[in-house]
mmCIF file of the N, C-alpha and C atoms, coordinates in Angstrom:
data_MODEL
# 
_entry.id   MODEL 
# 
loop_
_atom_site.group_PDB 
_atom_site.id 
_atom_site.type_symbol 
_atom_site.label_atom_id 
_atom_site.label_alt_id 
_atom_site.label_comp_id 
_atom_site.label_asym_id 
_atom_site.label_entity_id 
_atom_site.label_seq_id 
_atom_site.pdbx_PDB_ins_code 
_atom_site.Cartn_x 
_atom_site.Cartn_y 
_atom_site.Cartn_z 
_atom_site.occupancy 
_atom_site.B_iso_or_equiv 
_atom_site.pdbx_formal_charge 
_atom_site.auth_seq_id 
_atom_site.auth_comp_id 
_atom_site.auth_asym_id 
_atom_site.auth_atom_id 
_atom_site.pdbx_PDB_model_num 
ATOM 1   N N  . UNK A 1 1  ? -2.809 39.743 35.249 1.00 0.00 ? 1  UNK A N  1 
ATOM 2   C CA . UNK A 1 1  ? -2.022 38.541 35.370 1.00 0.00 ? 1  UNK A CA 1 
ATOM 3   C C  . UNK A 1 1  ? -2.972 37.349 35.436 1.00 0.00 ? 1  UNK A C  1 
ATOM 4   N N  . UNK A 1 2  ? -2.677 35.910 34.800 1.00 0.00 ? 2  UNK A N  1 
ATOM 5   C CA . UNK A 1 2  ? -3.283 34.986 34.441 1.00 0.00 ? 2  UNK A CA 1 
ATOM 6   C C  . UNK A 1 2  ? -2.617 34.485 35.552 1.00 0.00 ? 2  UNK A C  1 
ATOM 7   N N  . UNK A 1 3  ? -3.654 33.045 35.805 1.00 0.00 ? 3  UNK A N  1 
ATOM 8   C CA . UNK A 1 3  ? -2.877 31.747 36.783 1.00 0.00 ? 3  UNK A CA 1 
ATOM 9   C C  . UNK A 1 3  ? -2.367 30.753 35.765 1.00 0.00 ? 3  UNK A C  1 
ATOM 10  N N  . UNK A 1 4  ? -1.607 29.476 36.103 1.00 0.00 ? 4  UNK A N  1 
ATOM 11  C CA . UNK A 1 4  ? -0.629 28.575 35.119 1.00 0.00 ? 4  UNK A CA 1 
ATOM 12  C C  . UNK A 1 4  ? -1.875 28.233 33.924 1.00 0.00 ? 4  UNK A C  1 
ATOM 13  N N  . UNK A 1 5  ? -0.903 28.438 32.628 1.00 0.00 ? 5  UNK A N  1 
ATOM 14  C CA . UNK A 1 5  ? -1.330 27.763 31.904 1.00 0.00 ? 5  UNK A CA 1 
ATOM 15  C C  . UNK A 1 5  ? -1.356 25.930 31.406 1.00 0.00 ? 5  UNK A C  1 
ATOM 16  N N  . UNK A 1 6  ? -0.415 25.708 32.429 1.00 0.00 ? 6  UNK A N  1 
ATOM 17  C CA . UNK A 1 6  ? -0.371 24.417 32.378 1.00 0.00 ? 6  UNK A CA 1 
ATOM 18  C C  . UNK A 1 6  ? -0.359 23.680 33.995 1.00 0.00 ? 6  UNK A C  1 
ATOM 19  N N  . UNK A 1 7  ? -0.424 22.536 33.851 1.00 0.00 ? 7  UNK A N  1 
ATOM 20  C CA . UNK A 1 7  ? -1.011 21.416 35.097 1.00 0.00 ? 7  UNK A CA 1 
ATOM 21  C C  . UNK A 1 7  ? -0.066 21.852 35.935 1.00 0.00 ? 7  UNK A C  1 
ATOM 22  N N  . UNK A 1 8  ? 0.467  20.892 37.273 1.00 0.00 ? 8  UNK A N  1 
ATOM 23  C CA . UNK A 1 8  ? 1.923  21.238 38.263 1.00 0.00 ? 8  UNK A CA 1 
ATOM 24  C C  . UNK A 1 8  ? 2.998  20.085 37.708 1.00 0.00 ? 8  UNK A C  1 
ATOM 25  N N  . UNK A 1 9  ? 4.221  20.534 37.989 1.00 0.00 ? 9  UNK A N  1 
ATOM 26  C CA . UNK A 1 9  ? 5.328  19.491 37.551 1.00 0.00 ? 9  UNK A CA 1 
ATOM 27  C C  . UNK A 1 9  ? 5.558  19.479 35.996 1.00 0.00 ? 9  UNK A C  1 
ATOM 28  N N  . UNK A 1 10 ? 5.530  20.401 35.053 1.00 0.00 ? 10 UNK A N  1 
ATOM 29  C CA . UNK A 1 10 ? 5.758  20.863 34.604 1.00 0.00 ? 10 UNK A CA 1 
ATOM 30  C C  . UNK A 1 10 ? 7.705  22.078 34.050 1.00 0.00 ? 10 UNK A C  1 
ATOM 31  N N  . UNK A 1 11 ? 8.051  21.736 33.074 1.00 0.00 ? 11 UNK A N  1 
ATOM 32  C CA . UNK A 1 11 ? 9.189  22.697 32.553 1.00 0.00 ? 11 UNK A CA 1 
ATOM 33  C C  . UNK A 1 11 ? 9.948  22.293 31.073 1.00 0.00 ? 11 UNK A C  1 
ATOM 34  N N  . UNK A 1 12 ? 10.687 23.013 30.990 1.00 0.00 ? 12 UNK A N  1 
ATOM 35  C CA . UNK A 1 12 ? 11.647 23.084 29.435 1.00 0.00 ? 12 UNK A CA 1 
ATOM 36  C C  . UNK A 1 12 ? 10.082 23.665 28.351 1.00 0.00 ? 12 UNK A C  1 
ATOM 37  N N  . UNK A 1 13 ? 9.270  24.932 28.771 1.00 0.00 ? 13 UNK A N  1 
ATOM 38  C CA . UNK A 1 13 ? 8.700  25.045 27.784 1.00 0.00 ? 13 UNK A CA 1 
ATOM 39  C C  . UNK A 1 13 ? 9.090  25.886 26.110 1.00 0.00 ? 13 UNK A C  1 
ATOM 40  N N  . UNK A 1 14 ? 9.701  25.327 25.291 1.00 0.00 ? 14 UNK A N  1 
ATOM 41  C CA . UNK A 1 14 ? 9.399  26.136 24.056 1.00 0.00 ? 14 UNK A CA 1 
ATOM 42  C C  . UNK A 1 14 ? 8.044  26.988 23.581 1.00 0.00 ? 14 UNK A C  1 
ATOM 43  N N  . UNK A 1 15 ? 8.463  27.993 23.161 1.00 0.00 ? 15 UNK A N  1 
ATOM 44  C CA . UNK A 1 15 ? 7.440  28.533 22.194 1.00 0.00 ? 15 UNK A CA 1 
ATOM 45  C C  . UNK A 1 15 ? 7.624  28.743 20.894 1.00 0.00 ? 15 UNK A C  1 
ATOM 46  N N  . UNK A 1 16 ? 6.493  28.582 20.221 1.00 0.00 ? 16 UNK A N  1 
ATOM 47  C CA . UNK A 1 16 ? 6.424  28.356 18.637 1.00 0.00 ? 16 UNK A CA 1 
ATOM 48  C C  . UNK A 1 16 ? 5.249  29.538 18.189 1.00 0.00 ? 16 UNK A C  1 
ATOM 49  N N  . UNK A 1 17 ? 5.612  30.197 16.889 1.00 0.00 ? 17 UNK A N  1 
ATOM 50  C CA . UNK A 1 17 ? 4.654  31.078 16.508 1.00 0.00 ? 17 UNK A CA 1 
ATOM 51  C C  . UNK A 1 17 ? 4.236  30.285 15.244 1.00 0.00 ? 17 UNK A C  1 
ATOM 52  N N  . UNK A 1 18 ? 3.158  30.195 15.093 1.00 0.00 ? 18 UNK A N  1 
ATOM 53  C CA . UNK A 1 18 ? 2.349  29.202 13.858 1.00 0.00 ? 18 UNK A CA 1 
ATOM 54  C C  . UNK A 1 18 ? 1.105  30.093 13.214 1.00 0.00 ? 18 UNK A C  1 
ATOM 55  N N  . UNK A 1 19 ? 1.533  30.776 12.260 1.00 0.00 ? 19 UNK A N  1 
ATOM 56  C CA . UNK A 1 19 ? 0.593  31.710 12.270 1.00 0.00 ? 19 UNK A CA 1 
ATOM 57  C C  . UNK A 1 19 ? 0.285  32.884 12.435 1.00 0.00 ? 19 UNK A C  1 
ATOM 58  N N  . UNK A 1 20 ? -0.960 33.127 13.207 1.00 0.00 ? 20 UNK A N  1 
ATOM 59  C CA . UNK A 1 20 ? -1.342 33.628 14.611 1.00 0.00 ? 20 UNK A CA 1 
ATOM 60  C C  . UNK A 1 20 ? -1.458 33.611 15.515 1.00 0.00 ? 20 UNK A C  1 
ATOM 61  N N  . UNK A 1 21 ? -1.139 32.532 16.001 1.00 0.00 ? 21 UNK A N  1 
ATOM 62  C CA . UNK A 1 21 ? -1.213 31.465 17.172 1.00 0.00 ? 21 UNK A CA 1 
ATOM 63  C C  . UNK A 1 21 ? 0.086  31.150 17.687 1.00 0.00 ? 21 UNK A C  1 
ATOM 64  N N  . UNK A 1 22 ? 0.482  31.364 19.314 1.00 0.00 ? 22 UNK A N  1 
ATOM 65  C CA . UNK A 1 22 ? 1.706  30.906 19.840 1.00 0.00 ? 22 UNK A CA 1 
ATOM 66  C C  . UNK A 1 22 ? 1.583  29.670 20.263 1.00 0.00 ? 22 UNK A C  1 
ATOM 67  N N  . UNK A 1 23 ? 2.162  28.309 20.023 1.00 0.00 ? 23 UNK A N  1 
ATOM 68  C CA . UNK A 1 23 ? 2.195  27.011 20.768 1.00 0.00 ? 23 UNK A CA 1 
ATOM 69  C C  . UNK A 1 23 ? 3.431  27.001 21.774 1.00 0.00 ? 23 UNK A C  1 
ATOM 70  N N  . UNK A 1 24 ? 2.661  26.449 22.818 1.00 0.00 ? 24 UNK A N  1 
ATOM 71  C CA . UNK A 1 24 ? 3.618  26.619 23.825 1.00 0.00 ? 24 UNK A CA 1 
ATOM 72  C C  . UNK A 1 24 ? 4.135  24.862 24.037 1.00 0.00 ? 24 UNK A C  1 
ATOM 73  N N  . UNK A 1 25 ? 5.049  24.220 24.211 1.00 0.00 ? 25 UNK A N  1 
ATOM 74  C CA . UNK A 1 25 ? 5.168  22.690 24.330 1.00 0.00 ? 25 UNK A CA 1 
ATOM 75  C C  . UNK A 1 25 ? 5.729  23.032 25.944 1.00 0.00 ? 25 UNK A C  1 
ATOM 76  N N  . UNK A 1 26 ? 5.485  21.439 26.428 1.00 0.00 ? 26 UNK A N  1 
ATOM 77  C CA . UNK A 1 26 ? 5.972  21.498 27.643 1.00 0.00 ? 26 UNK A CA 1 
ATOM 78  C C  . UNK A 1 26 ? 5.982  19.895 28.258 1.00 0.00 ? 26 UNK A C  1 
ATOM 79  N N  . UNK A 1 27 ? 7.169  19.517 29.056 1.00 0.00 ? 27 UNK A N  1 
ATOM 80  C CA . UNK A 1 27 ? 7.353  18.339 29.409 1.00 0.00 ? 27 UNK A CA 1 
ATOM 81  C C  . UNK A 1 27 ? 6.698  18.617 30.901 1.00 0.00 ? 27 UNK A C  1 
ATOM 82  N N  . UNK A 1 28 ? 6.085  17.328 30.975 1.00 0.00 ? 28 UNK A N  1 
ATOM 83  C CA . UNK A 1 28 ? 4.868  16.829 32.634 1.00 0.00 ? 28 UNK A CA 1 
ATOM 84  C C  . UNK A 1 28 ? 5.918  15.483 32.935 1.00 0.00 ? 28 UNK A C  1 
ATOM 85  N N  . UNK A 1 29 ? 6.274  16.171 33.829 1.00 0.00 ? 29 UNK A N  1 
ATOM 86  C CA . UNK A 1 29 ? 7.679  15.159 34.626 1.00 0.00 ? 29 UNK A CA 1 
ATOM 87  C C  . UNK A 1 29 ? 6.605  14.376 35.573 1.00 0.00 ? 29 UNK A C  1 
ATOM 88  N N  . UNK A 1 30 ? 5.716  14.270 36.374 1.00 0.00 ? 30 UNK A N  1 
ATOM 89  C CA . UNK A 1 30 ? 5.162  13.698 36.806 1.00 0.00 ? 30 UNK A CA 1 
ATOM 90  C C  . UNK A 1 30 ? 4.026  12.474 35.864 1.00 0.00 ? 30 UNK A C  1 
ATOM 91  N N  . UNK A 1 31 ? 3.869  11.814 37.104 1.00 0.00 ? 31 UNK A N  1 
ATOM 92  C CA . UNK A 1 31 ? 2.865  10.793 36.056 1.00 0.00 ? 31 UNK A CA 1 
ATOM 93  C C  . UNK A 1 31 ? 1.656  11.561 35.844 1.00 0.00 ? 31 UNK A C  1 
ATOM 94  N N  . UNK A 1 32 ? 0.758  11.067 34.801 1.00 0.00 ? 32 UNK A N  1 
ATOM 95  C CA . UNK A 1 32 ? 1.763  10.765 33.712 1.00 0.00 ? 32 UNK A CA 1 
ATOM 96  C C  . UNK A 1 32 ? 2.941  11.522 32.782 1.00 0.00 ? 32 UNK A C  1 
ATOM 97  N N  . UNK A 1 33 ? 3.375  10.902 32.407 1.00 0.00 ? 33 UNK A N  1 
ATOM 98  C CA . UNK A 1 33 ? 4.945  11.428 32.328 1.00 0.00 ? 33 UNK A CA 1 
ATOM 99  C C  . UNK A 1 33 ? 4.455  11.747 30.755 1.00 0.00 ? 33 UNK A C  1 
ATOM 100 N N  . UNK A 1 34 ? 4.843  12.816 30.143 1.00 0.00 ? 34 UNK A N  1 
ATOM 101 C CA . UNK A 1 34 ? 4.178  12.921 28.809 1.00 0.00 ? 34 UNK A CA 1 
ATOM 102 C C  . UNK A 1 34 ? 4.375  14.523 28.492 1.00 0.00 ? 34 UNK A C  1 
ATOM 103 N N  . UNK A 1 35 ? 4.978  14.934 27.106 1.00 0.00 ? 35 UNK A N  1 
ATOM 104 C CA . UNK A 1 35 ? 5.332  15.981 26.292 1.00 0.00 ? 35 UNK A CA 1 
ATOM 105 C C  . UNK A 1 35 ? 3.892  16.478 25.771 1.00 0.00 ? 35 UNK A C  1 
ATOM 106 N N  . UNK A 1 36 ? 3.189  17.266 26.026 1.00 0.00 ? 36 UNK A N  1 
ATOM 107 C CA . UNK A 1 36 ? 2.241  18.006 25.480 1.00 0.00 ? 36 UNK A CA 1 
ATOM 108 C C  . UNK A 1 36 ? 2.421  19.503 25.150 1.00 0.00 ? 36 UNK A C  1 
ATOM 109 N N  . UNK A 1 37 ? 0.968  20.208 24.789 1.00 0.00 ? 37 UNK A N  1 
ATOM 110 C CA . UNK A 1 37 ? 1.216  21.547 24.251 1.00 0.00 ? 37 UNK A CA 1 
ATOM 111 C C  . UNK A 1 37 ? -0.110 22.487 24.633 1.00 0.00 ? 37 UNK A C  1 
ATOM 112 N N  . UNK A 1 38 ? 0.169  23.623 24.431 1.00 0.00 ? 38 UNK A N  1 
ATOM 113 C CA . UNK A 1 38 ? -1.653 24.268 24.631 1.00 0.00 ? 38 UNK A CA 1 
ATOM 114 C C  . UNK A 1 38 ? -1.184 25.319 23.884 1.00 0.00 ? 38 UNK A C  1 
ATOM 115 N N  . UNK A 1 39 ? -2.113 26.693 23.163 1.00 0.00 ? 39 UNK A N  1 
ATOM 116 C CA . UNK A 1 39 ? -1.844 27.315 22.491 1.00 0.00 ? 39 UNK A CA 1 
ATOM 117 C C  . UNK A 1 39 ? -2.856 28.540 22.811 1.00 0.00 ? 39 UNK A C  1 
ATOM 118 N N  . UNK A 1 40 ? -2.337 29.378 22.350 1.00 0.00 ? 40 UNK A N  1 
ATOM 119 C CA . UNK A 1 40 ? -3.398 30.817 22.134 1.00 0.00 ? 40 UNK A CA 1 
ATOM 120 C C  . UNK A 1 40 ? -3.138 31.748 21.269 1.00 0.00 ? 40 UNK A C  1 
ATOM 121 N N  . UNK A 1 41 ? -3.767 32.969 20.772 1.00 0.00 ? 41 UNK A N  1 
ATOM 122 C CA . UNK A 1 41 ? -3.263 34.200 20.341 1.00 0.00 ? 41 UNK A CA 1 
ATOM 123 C C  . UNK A 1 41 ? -3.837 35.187 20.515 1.00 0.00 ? 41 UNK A C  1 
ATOM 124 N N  . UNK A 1 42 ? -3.925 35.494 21.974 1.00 0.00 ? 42 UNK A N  1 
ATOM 125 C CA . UNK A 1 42 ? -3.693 36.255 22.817 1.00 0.00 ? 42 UNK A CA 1 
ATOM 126 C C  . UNK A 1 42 ? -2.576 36.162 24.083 1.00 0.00 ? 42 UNK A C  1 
ATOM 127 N N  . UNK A 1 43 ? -2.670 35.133 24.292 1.00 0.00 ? 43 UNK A N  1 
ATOM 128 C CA . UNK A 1 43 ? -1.665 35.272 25.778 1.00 0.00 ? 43 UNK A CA 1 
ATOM 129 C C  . UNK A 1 43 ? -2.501 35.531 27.227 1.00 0.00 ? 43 UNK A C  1 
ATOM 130 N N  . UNK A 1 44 ? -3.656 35.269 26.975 1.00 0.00 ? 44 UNK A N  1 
ATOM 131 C CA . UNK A 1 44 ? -5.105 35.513 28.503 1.00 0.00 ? 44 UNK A CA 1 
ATOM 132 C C  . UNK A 1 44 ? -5.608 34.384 28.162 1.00 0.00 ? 44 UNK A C  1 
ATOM 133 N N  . UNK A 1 45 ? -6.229 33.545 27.239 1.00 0.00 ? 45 UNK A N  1 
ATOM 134 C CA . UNK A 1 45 ? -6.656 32.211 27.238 1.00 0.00 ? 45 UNK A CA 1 
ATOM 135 C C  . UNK A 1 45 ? -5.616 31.147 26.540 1.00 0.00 ? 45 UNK A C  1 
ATOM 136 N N  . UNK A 1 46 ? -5.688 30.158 26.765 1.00 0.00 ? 46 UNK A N  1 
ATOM 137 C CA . UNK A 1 46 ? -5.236 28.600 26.593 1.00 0.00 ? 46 UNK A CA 1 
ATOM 138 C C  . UNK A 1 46 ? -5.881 27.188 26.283 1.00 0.00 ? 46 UNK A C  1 
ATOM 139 N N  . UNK A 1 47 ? -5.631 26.659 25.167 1.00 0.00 ? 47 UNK A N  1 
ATOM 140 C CA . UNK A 1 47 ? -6.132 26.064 24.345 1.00 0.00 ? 47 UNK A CA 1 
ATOM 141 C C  . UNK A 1 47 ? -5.496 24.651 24.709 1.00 0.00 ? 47 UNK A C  1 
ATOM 142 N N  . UNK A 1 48 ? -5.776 23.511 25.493 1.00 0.00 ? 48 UNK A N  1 
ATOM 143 C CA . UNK A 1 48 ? -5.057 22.678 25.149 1.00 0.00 ? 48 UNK A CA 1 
ATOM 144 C C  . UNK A 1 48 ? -4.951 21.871 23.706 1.00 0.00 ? 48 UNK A C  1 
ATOM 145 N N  . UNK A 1 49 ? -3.534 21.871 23.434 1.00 0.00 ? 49 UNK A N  1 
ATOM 146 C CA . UNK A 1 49 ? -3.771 21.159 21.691 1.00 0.00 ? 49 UNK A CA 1 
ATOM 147 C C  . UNK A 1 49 ? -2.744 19.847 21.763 1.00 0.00 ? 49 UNK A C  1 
ATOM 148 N N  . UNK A 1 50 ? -2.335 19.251 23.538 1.00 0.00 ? 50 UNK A N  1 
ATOM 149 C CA . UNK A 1 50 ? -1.356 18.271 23.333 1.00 0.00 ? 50 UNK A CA 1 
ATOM 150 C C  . UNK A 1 50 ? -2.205 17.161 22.341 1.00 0.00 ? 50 UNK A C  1 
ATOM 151 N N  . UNK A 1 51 ? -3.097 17.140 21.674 1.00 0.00 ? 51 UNK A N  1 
ATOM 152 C CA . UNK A 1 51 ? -3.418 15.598 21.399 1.00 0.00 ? 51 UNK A CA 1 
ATOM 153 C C  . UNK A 1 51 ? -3.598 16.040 19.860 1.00 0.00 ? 51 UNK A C  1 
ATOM 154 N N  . UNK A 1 52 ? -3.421 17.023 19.072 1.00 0.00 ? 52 UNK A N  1 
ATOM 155 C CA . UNK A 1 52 ? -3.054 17.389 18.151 1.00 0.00 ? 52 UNK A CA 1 
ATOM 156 C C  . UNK A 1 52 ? -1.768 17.573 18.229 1.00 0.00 ? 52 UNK A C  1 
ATOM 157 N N  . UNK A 1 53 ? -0.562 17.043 18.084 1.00 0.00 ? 53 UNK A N  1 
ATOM 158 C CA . UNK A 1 53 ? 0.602  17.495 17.814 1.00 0.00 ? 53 UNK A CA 1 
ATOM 159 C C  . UNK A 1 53 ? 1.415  16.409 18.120 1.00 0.00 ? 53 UNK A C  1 
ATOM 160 N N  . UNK A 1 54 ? 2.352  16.031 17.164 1.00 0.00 ? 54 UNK A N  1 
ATOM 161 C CA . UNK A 1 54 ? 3.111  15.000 17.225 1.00 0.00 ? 54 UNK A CA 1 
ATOM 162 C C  . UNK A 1 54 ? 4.404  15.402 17.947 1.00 0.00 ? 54 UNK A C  1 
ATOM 163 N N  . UNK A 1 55 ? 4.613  14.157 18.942 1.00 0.00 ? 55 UNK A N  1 
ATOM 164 C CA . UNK A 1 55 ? 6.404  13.763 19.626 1.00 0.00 ? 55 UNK A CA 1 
ATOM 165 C C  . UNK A 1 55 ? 7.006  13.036 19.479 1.00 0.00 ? 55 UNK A C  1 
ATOM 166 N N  . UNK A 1 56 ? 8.259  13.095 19.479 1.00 0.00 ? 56 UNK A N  1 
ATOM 167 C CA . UNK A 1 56 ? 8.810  11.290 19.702 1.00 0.00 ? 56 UNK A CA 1 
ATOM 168 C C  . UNK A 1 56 ? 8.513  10.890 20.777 1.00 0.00 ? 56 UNK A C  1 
ATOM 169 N N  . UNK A 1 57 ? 8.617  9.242  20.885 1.00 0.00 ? 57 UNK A N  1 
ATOM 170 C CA . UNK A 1 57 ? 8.489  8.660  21.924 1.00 0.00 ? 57 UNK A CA 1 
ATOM 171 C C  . UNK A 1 57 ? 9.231  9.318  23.320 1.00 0.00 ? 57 UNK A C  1 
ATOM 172 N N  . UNK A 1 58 ? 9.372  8.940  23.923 1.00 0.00 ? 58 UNK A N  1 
ATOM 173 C CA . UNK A 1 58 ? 10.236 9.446  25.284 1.00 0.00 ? 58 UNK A CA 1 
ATOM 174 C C  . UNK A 1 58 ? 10.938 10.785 25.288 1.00 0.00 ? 58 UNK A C  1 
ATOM 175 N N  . UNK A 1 59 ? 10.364 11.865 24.368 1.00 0.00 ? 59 UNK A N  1 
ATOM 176 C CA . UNK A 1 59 ? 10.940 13.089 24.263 1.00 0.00 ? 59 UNK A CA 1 
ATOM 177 C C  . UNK A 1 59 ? 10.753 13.949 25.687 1.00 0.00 ? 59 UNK A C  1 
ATOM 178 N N  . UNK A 1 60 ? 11.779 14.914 25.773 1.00 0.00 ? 60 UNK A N  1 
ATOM 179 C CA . UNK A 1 60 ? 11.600 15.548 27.250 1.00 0.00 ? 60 UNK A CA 1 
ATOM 180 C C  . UNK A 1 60 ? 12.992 16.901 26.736 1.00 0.00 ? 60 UNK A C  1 
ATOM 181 N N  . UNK A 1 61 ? 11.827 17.856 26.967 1.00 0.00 ? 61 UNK A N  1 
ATOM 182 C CA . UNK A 1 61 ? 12.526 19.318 26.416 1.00 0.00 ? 61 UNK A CA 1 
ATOM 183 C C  . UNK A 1 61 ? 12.736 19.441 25.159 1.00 0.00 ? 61 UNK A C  1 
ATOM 184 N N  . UNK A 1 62 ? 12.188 20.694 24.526 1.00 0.00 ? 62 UNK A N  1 
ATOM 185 C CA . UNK A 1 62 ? 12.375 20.876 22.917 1.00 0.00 ? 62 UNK A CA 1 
ATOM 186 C C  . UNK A 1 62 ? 12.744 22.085 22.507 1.00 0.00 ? 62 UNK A C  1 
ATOM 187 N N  . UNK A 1 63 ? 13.093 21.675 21.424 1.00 0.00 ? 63 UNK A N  1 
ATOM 188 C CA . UNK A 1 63 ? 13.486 23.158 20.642 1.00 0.00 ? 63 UNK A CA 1 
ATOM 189 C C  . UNK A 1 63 ? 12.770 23.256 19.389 1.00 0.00 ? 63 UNK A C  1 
ATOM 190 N N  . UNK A 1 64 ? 12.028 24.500 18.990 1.00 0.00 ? 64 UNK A N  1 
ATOM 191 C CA . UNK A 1 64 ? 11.722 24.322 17.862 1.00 0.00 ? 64 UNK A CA 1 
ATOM 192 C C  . UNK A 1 64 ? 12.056 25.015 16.466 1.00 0.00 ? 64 UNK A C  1 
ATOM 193 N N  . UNK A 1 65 ? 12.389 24.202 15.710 1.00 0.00 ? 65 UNK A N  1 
ATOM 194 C CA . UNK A 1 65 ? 12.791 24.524 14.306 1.00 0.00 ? 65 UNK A CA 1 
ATOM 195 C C  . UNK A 1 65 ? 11.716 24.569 13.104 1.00 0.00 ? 65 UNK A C  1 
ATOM 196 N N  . UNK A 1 66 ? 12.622 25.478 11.764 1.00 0.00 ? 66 UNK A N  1 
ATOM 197 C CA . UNK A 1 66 ? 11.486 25.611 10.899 1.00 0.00 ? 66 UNK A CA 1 
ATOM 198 C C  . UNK A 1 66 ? 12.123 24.802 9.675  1.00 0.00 ? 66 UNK A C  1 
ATOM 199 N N  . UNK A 1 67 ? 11.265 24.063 9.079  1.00 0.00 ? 67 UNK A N  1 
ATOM 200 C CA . UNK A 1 67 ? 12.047 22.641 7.910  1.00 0.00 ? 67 UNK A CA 1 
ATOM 201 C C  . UNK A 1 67 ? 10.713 23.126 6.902  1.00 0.00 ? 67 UNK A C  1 
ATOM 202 N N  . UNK A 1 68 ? 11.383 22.953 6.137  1.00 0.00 ? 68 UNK A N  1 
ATOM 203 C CA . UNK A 1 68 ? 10.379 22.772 4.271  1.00 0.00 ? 68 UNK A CA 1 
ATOM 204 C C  . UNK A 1 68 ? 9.491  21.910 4.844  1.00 0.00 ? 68 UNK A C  1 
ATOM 205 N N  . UNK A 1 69 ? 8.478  21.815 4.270  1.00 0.00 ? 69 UNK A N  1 
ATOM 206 C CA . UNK A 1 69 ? 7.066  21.681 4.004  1.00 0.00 ? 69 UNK A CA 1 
ATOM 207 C C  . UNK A 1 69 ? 7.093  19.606 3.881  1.00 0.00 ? 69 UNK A C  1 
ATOM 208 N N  . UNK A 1 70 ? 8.146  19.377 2.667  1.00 0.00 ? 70 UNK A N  1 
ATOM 209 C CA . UNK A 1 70 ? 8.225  18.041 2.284  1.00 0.00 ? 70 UNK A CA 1 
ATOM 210 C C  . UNK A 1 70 ? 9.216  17.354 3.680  1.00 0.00 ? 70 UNK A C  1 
ATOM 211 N N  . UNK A 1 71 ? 10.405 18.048 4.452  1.00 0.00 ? 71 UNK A N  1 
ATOM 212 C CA . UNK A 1 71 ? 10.876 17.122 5.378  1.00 0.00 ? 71 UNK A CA 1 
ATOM 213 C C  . UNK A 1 71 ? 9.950  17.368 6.627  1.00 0.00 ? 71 UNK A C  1 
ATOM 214 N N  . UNK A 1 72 ? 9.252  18.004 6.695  1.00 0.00 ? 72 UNK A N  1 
ATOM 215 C CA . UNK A 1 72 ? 8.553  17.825 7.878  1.00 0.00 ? 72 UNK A CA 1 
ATOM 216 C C  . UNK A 1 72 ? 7.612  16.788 7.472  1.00 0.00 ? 72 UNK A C  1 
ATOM 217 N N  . UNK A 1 73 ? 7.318  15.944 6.392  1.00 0.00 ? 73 UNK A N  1 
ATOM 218 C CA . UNK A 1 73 ? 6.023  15.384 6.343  1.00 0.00 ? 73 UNK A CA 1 
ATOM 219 C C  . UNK A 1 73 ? 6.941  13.985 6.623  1.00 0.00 ? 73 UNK A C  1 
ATOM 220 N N  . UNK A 1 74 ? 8.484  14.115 5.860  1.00 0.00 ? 74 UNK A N  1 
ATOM 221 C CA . UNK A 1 74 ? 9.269  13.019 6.042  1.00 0.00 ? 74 UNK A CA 1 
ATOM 222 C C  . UNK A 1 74 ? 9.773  12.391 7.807  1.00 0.00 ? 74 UNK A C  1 
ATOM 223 N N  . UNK A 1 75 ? 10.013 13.253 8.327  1.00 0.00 ? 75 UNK A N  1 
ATOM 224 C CA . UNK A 1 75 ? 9.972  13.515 9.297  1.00 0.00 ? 75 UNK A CA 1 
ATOM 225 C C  . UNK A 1 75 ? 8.741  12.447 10.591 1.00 0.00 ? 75 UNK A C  1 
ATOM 226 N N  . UNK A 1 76 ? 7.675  13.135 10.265 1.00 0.00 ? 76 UNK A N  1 
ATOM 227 C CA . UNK A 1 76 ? 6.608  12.870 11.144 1.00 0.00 ? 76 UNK A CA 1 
ATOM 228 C C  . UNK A 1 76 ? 5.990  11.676 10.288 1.00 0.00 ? 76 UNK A C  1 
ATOM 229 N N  . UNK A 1 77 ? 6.413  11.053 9.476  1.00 0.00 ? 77 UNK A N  1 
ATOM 230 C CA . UNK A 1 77 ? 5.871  9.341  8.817  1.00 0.00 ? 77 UNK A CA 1 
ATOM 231 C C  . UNK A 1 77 ? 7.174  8.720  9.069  1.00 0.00 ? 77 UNK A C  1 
ATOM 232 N N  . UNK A 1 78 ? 8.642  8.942  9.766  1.00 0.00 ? 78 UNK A N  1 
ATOM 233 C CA . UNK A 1 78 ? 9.408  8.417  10.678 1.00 0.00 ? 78 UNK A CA 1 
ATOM 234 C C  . UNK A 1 78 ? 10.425 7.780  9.622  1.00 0.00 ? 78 UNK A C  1 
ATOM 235 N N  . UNK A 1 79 ? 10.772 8.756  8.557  1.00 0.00 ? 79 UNK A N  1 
ATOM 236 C CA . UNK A 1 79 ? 11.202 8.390  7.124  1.00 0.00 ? 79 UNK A CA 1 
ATOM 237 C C  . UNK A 1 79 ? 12.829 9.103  7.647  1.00 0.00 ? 79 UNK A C  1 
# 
């Protein structure tokens, strides 16, 4: 058994399989107040990757979906 993979004040985490790699997202209800992510593929280490990965502004709890290649690019240039 591992200790948290993420900070305290912390919840609503999704997981995403990308790959080989599971991304885990997660809303930090405390200050700072902010939607990040960390990742692995194993499940024993943790990668933080919140500063690679795009949110909306004031987002809090996610779900994640799988979109074609072209609306995700539409998407994340806010089209």
């Amino acid at each position: 058994m591992s200790g948290p993979l993420t900070g305290a004040w912390v919840e609503g985490p999704p997981v995403a399989q990308i790959g080989s790699e599971w991304w885990i997202y997660f809303d930090h209800y405390a200050r700072p107040q902010l939607y990040w992510a960390v990742r692995t593929t194993d499940c024993k280490s943790f990668e933080d990757v919140g500063s690679q990965a795009i949110f909306p502004a004031d987002h809090r709890h996610g779900t994640v979906v799988r979109l074609p290649e072209a609306l995700a690019r539409q998407v994340a240039r806010g089209q």
